[in-house]
Steps between C-alpha positions, in 0.01 A plus 500: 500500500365420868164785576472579862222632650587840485582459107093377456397781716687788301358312158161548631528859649443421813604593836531200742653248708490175463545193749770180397733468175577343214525100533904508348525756745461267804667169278794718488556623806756330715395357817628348774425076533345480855674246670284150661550601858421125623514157289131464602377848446440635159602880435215750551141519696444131578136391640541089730221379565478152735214353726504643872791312680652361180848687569420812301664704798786236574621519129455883528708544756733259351601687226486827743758327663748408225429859318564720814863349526606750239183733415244669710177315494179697610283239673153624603400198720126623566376222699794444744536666826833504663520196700374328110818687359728372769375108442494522114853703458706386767734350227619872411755691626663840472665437191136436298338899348153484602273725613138343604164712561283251743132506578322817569795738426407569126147635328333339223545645140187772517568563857863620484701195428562635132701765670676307749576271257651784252722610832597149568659460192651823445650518808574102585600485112444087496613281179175259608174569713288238623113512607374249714182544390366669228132496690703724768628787246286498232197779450157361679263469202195322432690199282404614132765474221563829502533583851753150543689592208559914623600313812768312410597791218578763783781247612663444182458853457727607794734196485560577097563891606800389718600209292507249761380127497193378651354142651152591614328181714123434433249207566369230295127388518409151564505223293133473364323268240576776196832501568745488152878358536626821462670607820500859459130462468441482856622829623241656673374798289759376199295658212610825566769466717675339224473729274725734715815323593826436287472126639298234714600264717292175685637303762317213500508101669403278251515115526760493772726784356553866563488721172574831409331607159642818311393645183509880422530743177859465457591141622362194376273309727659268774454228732750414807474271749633566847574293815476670836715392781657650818262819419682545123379454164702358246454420156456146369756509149515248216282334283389254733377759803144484380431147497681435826230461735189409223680248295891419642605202262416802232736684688754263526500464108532877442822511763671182313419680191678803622774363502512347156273346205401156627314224328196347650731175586781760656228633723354206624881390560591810654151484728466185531095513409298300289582555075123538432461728776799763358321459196184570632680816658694582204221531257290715794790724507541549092078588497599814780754598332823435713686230337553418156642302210556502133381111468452212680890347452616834679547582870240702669641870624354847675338765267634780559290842552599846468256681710580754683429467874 
């Protein structure tokens, strides 16, 4: 038999009330899955971080764009005054939900911008806000742990009470000589403002190529690569997209393998490049993991991966 807490509490003669529930309690309970509003946008508080004038904002108001179509997005554009907001949304019309807060017209958390926030989203009810920037919400604090980490809590806070996604924009620091290859490393602040979001996002240019980096507690880590033309992102797809730019006879092996298992002699047929140099190519590919084969008298073909994305 399942105790509650009121069971332990009559046990022990005492009068009291006591906060949370049983763990089968919660595993029980049948919630509702919350739908991925955007293909690029995990579910939940999300935290993108990008160097100034990488495209932080551009990509933000991106998927603004393709979410207001059918659901109200909240977008909180903080350092845009209204001749900005003409420029940077003249691509939307009547038909896209969105209501935008510009420079000036809203308080920092600690100052009143808790409250309007609170109003904005009961009243507005949005599926998605947007701040562009954190530095223009958040509580002013003297940088600790602590202090970071309470600011970026009192947004999740709000945005959890009404149930409604979140992309919050922040900076990355520059590069430096310490630097590790982690991406997510490089959000300004990221010790404890990582500790607060359901997800984090870099936008980063790296050796020629634009790349959005996801990982968050319910999705496995991810790593798309985006070309930007005619003001739009789009998203590079395949097995190849990655070596495109860095390495392109690489990527012209992944695409023939795409198709179809190929032996090294098929692909140097099919490419017409030198045998050695597929081979070369070939074996580089096995040692990353991307192609494989069960011995040396068999065709090479794409390993397949199950990650979620």
């Amino acid at each position: 038999m399942m105790n509650t807490y009121s069971d332990l509490s009559r046990e022990e003669g005492l009068q009291m009330r006591c906060v949370g529930q049983t763990l089968m309690e919660v595993l029980t309970e049948t919630l509702e899955i919350k739908p991925q509003l955007h293909h690029w946008l995990p579910a939940g508080l999300t935290l993108l971080g990008g160097k100034t004038k990488s495209g932080k904002s551009t990509l933000a108001e991106q998927i603004a764009e393709e979410i207001s179509e059918n659901k109200k997005v909240l977008y909180l554009a903080l350092e845009y005054n209204k001749r900005m907001v003409q420029g940077r949304f003249e691509r939307f019309t009547p038909r896209h939900q969105v209501y935008v807060v510009l420079e000036g017209q809203m308080n920092r958390m600690g100052q009143g911008g808790e409250q309007e926030l609170k109003d904005l989203l009961s009243h507005y009810k949005p599926k998605l806000v947007i701040v562009d920037i954190l530095a223009k919400l958040k509580r002013q604090n003297n940088g600790y742990y602590e202090a970071e980490y309470k600011a970026m809590a009192e947004i999740k806070e709000l945005v959890d009470i009404h149930d409604v996604d979140c992309l919050v924009l922040t900076h990355s620091g520059k590069p430096s000589a310490n630097d590790s290859d982690d991406p997510f490393d490089k959000i300004i602040g990221s010790t404890a403002l990582q500790g607060v979001p359901d997800n984090l996002m870099v936008l980063e240019q790296s050796k020629g190529q634009t790349k959005l980096h996801t990982k968050g507690r319910l999705i496995y880590p991810s790593e798309k690569i985006l070309n930007f033309e005619g003001g739009i992102y789009t998203e590079r797809t395949g097995a190849s997209a990655e070596y495109e730019d860095k390495a392109p006879v690489q990527a012209l092996v992944i695409k023939e393998l795409e198709k179809a298992p190929m032996t090294v002699t098929e692909l140097r047929d099919a490419l017409g490049k030198d045998k050695s140099q597929i081979s070369n190519i070939c074996s580089f590919l096995a040692k990353e993991g991307k192609i494989s084969r069960s011995d040396r008298t068999q065709p090479w073909s794409l390993v397949e991966t199950s990650l979620l994305t």
